[in-house]
C-alpha positions, 0 to 999 in steps of 0.5 A: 156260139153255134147251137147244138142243133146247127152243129147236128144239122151242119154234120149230117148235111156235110157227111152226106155229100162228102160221102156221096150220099148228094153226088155232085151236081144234084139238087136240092132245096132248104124245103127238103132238108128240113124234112131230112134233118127236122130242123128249122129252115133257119138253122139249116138255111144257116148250115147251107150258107155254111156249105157252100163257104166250104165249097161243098154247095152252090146256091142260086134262086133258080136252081135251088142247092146244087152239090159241087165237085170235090175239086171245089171243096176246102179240102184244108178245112178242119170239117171237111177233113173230119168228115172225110175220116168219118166216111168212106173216104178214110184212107185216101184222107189218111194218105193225103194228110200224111203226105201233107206232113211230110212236105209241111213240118220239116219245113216247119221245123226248120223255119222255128229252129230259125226264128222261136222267141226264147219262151218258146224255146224255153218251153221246148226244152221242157216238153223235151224233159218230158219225153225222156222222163221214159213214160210210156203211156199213150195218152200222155204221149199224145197230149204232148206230142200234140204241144209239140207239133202245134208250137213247132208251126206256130214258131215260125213265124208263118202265118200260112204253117199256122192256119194248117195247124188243126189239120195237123193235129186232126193227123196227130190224134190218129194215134190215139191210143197207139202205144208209143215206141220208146225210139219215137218218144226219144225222137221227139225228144231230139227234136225238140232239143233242136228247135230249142238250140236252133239246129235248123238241119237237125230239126228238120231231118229228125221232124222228117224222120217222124213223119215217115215213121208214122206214114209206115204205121 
């Protein structure tokens, strides 16, 4: 379990070159970033380690940490993606993970639609029964909407829709607070329904429809 230190260190190091605070191709050192962050070389030797996995740093003995492109980094990363909606790189975030869900959850819905064990379904058409119980507060909406779109990528069966899933719910949790409008909730609603009875065209229009709703928002 990662300190709350490491976790402190870890984000100001990786906010500052995301934010380009640390242009690519500049170097640094351990030495000085224990300055910055009055860390323990330890702790921020382990948060450069950390980094460079993510493609943000490059380390070598002669040259010291040099900051890496934005082409290198794992823009799939759950962090990275979050240190983008920090700084100012938000809205071409925001675009980036929305044009990301229009291509990745149709498909996603079709494919559970196709292939859910029946305890998924069974939750599916309880999740539905929640939407249309006709509630309208925000919060209760996000934490269900969240269920939903998680179960719906990992029905499928595919591994590569599960591994993006905290991602999506890093999009699904911009709406936080948003107030939901009744056609979205009974959306939802109809697309759950979907998956659960294995209407593979439904699911996938209706999960089409969501996401450019919210893409317009």
């Amino acid at each position: 379990m990662r300190s709350p230190a490491f976790t402190r260190v870890l984000d100001e190091i990786g906010a500052a070159i995301v934010d380009g605070e640390f242009p690519a191709g500049s170097r640094t050192s351990v030495e000085v970033l224990v300055e910055r962050t009055l860390a323990s070389r330890s702790i921020v030797r382990e948060a450069t380690r950390v980094l460079a996995a993510l493609g943000l740093l490059s380390a070598s003995p002669r040259v010291g940490l040099v900051v890496r492109p934005a082409a290198d980094w794992n823009l799939l990363d759950p962090q990275v993606v979050r240190w983008r909606l920090a700084g100012p790189q938000r809205e071409t975030q925001l675009t980036e993970l929305r044009e990301l869900r229009q291509v990745l959850e149709p498909a996603a819905a079709q494919a559970a639609a196709a292939r859910a064990d029946p305890a998924t379904r069974e939750r599916l058409r309880t999740l539905a029964e929640g939407f249309d119980d006709g509630s309208g507060d925000p919060a209760r909406f996000l934490r269900t909407d969240a269920e939903l779109h998680d179960l719906l990528l990992r029905a499928g069966g595919n591994a590569m829709f599960v591994n993006l899933g905290a991602v999506v719910a890093l999009a699904v949790a911009e709406r936080a607070g948003v107030e939901p409008v009744a056609h979205d909730v009974h959306l939802h609603a109809v697309l759950a329904r979907a998956v659960a009875d294995g209407d593979a065209v439904q699911a996938a229009d209706v999960m089409r429809e969501i996401v450019t709703r919210t893409s317009a928002e």
